[in-house]
N, C-alpha and C positions, 0 to 999 in steps of 0.2 A: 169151325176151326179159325174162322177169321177177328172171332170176338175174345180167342183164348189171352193174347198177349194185354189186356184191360186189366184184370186183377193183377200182373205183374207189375205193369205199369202204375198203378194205384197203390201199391206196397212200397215200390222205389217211393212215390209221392207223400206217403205218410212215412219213411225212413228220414228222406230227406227233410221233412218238417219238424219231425221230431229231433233229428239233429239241429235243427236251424233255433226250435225254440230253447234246446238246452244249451246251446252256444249262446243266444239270447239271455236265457237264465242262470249262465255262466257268468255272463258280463254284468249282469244286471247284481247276482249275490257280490262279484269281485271289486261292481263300484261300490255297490252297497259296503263291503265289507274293507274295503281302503287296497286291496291287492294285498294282505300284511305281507304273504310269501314268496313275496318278490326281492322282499328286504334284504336278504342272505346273498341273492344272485348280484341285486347291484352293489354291494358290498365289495363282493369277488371282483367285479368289474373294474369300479374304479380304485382296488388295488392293483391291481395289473395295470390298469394306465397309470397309477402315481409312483409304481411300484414301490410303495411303503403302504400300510395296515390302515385300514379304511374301517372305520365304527359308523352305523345309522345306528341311533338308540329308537328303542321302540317309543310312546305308539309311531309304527308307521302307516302311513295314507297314503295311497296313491290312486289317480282319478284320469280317466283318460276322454271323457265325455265330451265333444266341444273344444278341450284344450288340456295337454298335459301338466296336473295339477299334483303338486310333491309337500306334503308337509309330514316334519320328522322332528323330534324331542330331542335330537341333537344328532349334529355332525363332528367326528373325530379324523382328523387325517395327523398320522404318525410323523414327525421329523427324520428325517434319514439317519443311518446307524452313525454313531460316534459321537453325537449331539448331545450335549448336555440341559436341554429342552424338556419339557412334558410332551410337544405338539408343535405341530405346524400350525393349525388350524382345530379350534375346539368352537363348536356354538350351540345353543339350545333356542326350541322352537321355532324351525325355519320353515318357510313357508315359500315354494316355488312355483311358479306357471310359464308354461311354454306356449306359444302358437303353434299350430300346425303347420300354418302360411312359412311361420319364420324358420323351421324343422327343414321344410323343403328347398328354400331358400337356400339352407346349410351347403348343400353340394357343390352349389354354383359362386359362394361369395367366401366360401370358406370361415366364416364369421359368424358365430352365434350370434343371436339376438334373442335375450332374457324377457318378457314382459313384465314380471315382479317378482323379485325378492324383498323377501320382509323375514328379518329376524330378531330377535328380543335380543340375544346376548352374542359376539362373536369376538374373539383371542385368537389374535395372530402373532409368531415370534418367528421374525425375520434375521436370522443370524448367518453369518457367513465370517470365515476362517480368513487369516491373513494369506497362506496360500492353498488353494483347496476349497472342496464346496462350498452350498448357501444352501437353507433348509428348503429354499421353494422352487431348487430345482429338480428336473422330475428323471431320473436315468441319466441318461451317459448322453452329452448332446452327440447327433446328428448333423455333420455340416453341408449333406447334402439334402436334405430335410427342411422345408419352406416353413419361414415363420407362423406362424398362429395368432393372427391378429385378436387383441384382448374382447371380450364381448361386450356387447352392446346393452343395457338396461333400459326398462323404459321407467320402471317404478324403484324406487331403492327408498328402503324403510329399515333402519338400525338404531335401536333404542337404549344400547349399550354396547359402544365396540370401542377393541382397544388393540393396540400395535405396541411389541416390544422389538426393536429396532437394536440390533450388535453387528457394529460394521468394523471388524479388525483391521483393515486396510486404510479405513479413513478415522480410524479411534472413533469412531460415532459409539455412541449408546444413546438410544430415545427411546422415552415410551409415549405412545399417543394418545387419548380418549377422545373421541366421536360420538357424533349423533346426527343424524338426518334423515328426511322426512320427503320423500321429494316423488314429481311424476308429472304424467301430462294432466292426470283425474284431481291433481291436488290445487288449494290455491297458490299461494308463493310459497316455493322450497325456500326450506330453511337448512342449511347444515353448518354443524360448530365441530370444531376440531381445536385440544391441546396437544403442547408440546414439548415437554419436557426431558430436561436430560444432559448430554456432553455432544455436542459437534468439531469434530476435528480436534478433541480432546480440552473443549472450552465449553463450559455452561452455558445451556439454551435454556429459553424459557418462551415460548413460542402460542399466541391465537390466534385463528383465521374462521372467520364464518363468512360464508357465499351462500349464493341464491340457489344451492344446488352442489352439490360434487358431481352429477351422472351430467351436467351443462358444462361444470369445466371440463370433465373427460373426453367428451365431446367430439372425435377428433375427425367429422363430416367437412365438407370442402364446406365454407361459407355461415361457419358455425358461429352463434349468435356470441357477443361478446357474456359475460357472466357478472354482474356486483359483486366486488370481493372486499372486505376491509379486513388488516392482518396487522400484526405487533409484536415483534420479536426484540427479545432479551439476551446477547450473545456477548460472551466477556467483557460486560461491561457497557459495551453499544448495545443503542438504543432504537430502532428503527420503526416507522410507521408507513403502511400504504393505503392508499384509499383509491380506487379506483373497477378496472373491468381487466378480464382473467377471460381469452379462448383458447380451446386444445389445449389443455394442462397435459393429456397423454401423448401430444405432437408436436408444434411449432410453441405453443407457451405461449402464445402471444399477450402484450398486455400494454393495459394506459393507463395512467393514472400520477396522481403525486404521491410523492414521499417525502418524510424527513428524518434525519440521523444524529445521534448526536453518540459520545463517546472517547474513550481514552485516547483512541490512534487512528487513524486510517486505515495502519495497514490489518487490526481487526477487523475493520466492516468490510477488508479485501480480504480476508478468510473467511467471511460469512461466504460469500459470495464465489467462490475459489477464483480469486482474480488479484493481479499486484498491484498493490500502494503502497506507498511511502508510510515508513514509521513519522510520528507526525508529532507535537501536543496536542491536548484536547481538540476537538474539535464540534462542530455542529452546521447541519445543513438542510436545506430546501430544496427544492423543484420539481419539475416535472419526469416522468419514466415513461420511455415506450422501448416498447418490442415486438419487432416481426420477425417469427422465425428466428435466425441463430444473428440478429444484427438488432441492438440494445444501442437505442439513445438517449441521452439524458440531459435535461438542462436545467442546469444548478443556478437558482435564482440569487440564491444566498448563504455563503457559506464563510466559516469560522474556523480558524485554525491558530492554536494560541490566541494571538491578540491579531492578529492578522484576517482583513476581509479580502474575499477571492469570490470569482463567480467565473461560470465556464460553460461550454457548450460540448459535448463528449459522443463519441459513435463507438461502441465496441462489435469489430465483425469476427463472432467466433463463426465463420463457415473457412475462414484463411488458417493455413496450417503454418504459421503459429498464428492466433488470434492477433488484432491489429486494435490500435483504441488511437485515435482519432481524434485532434477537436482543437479547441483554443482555451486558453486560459488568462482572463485580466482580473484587476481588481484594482480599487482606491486606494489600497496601505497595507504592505505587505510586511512585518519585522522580521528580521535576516536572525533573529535569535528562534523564531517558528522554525526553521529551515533544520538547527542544528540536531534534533532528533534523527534524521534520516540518515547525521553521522555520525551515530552510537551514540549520543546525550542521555538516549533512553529506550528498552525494550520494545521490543513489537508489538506488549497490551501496554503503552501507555508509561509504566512505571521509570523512575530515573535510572539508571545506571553511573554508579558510583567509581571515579577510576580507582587502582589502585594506590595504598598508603603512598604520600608524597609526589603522583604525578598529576596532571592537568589532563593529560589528554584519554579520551575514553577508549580503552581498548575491547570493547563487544563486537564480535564478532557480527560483520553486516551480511544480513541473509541476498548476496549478489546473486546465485546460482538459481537464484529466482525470475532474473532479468530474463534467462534462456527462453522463459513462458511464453511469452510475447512480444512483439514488436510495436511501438508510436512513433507517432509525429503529433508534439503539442506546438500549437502560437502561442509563446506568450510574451503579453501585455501590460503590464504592472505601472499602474498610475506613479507608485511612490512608493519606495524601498527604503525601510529606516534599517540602520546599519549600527546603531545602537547608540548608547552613551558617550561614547567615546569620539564618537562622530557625531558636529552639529549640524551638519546638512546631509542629506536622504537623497540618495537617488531615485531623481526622475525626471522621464520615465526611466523602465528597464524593457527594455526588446529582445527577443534572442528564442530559438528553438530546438527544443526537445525532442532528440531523436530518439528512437532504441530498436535497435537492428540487429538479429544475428548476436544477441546478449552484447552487442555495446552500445552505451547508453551515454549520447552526448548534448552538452548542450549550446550550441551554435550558434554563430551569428551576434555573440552577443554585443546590446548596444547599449551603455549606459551612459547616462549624466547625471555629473552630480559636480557640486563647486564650481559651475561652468565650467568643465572640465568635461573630459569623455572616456571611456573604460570600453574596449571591444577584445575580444580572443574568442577561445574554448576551453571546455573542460569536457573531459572524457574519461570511462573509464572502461576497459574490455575487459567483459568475468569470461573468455574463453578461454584461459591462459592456469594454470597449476594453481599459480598467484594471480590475483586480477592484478591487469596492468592501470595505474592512471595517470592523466595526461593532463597538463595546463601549458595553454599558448595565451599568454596575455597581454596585452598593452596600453598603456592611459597614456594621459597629456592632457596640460592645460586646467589642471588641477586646483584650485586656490585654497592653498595652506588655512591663512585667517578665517577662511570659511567653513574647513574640514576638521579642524582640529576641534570638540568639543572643550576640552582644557583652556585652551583662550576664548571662548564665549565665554565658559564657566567663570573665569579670571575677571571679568569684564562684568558681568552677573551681579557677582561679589563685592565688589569696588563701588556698582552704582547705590546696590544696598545700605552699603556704611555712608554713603552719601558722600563721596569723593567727588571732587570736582574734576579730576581729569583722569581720563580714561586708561587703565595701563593697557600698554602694545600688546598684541598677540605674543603668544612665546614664538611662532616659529608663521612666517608671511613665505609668499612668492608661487610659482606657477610648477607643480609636479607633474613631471613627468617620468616614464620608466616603462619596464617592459621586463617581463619575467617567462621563460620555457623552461616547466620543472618535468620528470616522469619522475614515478616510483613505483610501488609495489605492496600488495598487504590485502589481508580480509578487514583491518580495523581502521581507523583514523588513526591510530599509534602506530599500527607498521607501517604504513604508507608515510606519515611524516618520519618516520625514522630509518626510509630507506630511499627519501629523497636525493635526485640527481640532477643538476642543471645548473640555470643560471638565474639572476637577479638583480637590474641594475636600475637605479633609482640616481636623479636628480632634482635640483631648481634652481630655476632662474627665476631673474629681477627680485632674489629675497631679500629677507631682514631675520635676522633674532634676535631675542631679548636680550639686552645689554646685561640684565642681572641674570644669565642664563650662562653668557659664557662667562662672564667674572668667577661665576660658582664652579665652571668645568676648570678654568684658570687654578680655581683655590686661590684666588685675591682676594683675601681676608678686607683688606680695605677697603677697596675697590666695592668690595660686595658690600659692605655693610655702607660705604655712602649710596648705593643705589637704593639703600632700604630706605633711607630715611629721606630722597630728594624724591624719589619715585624711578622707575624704568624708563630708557629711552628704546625706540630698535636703531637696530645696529642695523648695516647695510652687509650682505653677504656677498663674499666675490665670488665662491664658489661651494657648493654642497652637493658631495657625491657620494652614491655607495655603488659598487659595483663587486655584487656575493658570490662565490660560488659556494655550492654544496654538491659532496658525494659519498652517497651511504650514508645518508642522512647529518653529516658531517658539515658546517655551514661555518666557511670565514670569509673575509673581507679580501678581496684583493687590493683594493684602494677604499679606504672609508674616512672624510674629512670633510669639513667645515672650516671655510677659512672668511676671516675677516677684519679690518685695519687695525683690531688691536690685539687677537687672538688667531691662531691656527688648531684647531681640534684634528686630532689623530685618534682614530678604532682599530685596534687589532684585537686579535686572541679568536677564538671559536665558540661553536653554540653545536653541542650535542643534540641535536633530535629528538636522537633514538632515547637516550638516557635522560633528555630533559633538563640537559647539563647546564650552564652557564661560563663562560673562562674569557671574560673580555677584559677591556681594558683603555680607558680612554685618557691621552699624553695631551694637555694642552700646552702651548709654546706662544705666552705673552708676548705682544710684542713693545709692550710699556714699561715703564718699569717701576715697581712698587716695592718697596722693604720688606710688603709682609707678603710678597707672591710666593707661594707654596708649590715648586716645579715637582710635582711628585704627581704620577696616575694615579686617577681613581679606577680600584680594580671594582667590578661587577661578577660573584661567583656564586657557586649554590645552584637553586635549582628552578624553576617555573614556579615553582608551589611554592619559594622561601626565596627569593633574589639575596644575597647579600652585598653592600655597597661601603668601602672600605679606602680611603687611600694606602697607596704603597705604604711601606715600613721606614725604606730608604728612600732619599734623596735620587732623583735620575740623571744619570750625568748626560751631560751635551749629547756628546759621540753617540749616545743608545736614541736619543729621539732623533738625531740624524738618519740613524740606523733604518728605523721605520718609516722614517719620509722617502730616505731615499727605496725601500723594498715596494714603494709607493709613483714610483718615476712611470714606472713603463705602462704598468695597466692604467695608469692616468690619463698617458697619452692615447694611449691604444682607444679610450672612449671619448675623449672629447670631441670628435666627429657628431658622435649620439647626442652628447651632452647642446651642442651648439650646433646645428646641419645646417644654418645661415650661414654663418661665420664663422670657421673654426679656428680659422687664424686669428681673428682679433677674439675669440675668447674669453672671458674674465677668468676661466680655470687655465691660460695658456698663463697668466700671471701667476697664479695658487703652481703652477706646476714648476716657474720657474725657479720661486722659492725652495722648493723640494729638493731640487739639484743643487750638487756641491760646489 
């Protein structure tokens, strides 16, 4: 009885073996045989995780020996309904391997980790609606549901891949092409990547090859930097970097040089989505770094128009609004470079033409761009040419660049120029329906002979033909003045044509050219022996303007030149807004000549067409009394300004006395 329970026990033993070797002979036919009929089950899977139609094309493989081993003739993952797509994702002959280490791993770090993919061909089309889904999102998000950090590869092998890129929201269209070859088993990764297409609704044309894509993506604490060299084609700009690339999927970091060149600035700040100034051509150097969400840059040498500039720059987008930081100087800056950034010319670069008959450019300036961010610039500027018109440049220029809360001013400023000095602000605030702008200015000490390019020119000219003595400046002495204007406008045409304030201009210790006022005189004789003995200067006792304008509206309240042989009178107006002209200059000899011609010469028309004409009639007495005297009060009222030494002894207390009846 006690040896019965042995044959039992020996039947369980060969039951149990024989199942062990057909589960054996199971695994062994199913690696042999790739698993095929697994194929349909993961199929169903990972449509229900993508919830869209999930294709393995046959042959399928599947190997679980050692390490799970996936190779398939192609993957199809369907774009979500409404899409005008083939596919999210289409590839043929993929080839996958998993650890079992890294499987286990799963639970605890939440993070796959791949040890190789390798696929011959793969088509991705990234498209997304201006408002409404994107093909590679998967369901309905969950906002209590923890992110899924992207996986990890260790080998990545793609022999043909391509990216079609529709971004409604940012006008993008790109398409990509890749290739790279990369791992820990390999020599140096190599990866190539094009780029072609419209960024932010401007033609890209884009290559970058690195030592790796799966090294930039990288995104491990202490992650080794990457060689990256890249060269983009974007409206015209031109850019180059050469340098090192870590956490491309994280912080971005990177070092390296670049250079740019290009129609505008404010392009290669839509490359980049960040603000700059519409500019002329430009081209530039230096060095680029980036930690994390704080980019600085040091411009060794840059180009704008005809103007050389170099600067040191911090951008911290981690500040809500982003903050850009730094200084800015150079040796020779032209103040004609500057006028694109008020409407001269588009945002890529191109002129902007005003309309028939006006000067002034009415394009509308993209200000409600200012709200982006905030600065504080130093700048420094060796030498400021001020153009033709002007024979001496100022320098230096000092003064800083605010932009706070969308108003953007520039402070502080310090200029010289003619031994002379130029300090205010300028300001303009886009938080307003209309943007408000602001000028608080004032000089002194100014030297006429110095500033005036027309008398160098004059001088120039004379030594040329080989005259032996020099004609006098048209216009000598020491400028001083002071101007508080606001206005209003998106263009430089509304803002000067909704100007409101003041502007009052003098000088002391002058002179002007004797055949300057003979010709405001209309003393025919007078003028014509000045032509032929040569110019002398004249001593001025007093020259003043003191303007007002409102609603872009700008007349004289007192505007005269007075001197021992002549008294000049301005009156009439100067439209702005319309680019009007209606002045009218009275001179009153005080010589007396047969052929003096007491008649105004009137000045009418427009900016674009001046016309210069004398009166028709004769002026009688009474009417240029008229205007000297409408001349008495705000005379007085500023000769404080005019002379803060002495106001009682004056040389304009004599010019004033004359004025009075």
């Amino acid at each position: 009885m006690a040896e019965s329970p042995r044959p039992h026990a020996r039947r369980v033993r060969h039951v149990l073996l024989a199942l062990l070797v057909f589960l054996i002979g199971g695994v062994a036919l199913g690696e042999i045989a790739g698993w095929p009929f697994l194929r349909s089950p993961l199929e169903s899977r990972l449509a229900e995780r993508f919830a869209r139609p999930v294709r393995i094309a046959p042959p399928f493989r599947l190997h679980l020996l050692g390490a799970v081993r996936v190779h398939a003739s192609g993957l199809w993952i369907a774009a979500p309904e409404g899409f005008d797509v083939p596919h999210l994702v289409d590839a043929d002959d993929i080839d996958l391997r998993l650890r079992y280490q890294d499987l286990l791993a799963l639970r605890e770090s939440n993070q796959l980790h791949i040890d190789t993919i390798d696929v011959a061909r793969i088509d991705a089309q990234l498209h997304r609606r201006a408002k409404g889904p994107a093909t590679w999102q998967f369901g309905e998000p969950r906002p209590d549901q923890p992110e899924t950090p992207p996986p990890t590869i260790a080998h990545l092998a793609v022999r043909n891949g391509t990216i079609d890129v529709d971004d409604a929201p940012t006008s993008t269209r790109l398409n990509a092409t890749f290739t790279t070859d990369e791992g820990a088993a390999e020599g140096t990764p190599t990866s190539r990547a094009i780029v072609r297409g419209r960024l932010r609704g401007k033609p890209l044309d884009a290559t970058l090859s690195a030592a790796g894509f799966l090294r930039l993506a990288e995104n491990t604490a202490g992650a080794p930097p990457v060689p990256v060299k890249g060269r983009v084609a974007y409206g015209g700009v031109h850019a180059e970097f050469d340098g090192t690339v870590a956490d491309l999927s994280g912080a971005r970091d990177l070092r390296g040089t670049f250079s740019a060149r290009g129609p505008s600035l404010s392009v290669l700040g839509q490359l980049f989505d960040i603000v700059l100034p519409t500019t002329s051509a430009f081209s530039l150097r230096g060095k680029l770094e980036k930690d994390g969400e704080l980019w600085r840059a040091h411009v060794d040498n840059a180009r704008v128009g005809s103007s050389a500039v170099h600067g040191r720059f911090s951008y911290d987008a981690r500040r809500s609004p982003p903050r850009l930081e730094g200084d800015l100087g150079g040796e020779r800056f032209i103040l004609a470079d500057l006028a694109p950034a008020f409407g001269t010319r588009n945002p890529d670069g191109t002129p902007v033409r005003p309309p028939p008959g006006r000067t002034l450019p009415d394009r509308e300036l993209n200000l409600p761009e200012l709200k982006r961010m905030d600065a504080r610039i130093a700048v420094d500027l060796g030498l400021v040419d001020l153009g033709n018109a002007f024979s001496q440049q100022i320098s230096p220029l000092r003064a800083t660049l605010i932009l706070e809360g969308g108003r953007l001013a520039l402070t502080g400023i310090d200029a010289r120029t003619a031994k002379g000095h130029l300090h205010g602000e300028v300001a303009v605030d886009a938080n307003r329906r209309l943007p408000q702008w602001a000028a608080n200015l004032g000089w002194e000490d100014i030297r006429l002979e110095d500033w005036i390019g027309a008398s160098r020119k004059r001088a120039t000219e004379a030594k040329a033909k080989g005259e032996t003595k020099t004609p006098p400046p048209y216009f000598t002495g020491s400028l001083h003045g002071r101007a508080k204007l606001t206005g209003s406008g998106r263009s430089t045409a509304a803002l000067v044509g909704s100007l409101n304030g003041e502007i009052t201009l003098g000088v002391r210790n002058g002179s002007i050219s004797h055949l300057v006022i003979e010709v405001l005189g209309l003393d025919v004789a007078q003028g014509l022996g000045m032509v032929l003995r040569g110019d002398e200067p004249l001593p001025v006792n007093c020259a003043v303007a003191d303007l007002v304008t409102h609603d872009g509206q700008l007349t004289p309240r007192v505007a005269l030149v007075d001197t021992a042989v002549t008294l000049v009178l301005l009156d009439g107006k100067v439209n702005l807004a319309d680019e009007a002209l209606d002045l009218r200059f009275t001179a009153k000899p005080r010589n007396v000549s047969p052929f003096t011609l007491r008649t105004p010469i009137h000045v009418r028309g427009h900016f674009v067409a001046p016309q210069v004409s004398p009166e028709a009639a004769p002026l009688a007495a009474r009417a240029v009394a008229g205007i000297a005297l409408g001349f008495v009060n705000p005379l007085a009222a500023i000769i404080p300004f005019l002379d803060p030494g002495d106001a009682v002894a004056s040389p304009c207390q004599q010019s004033l006395a004359k004025l009075r009846p």
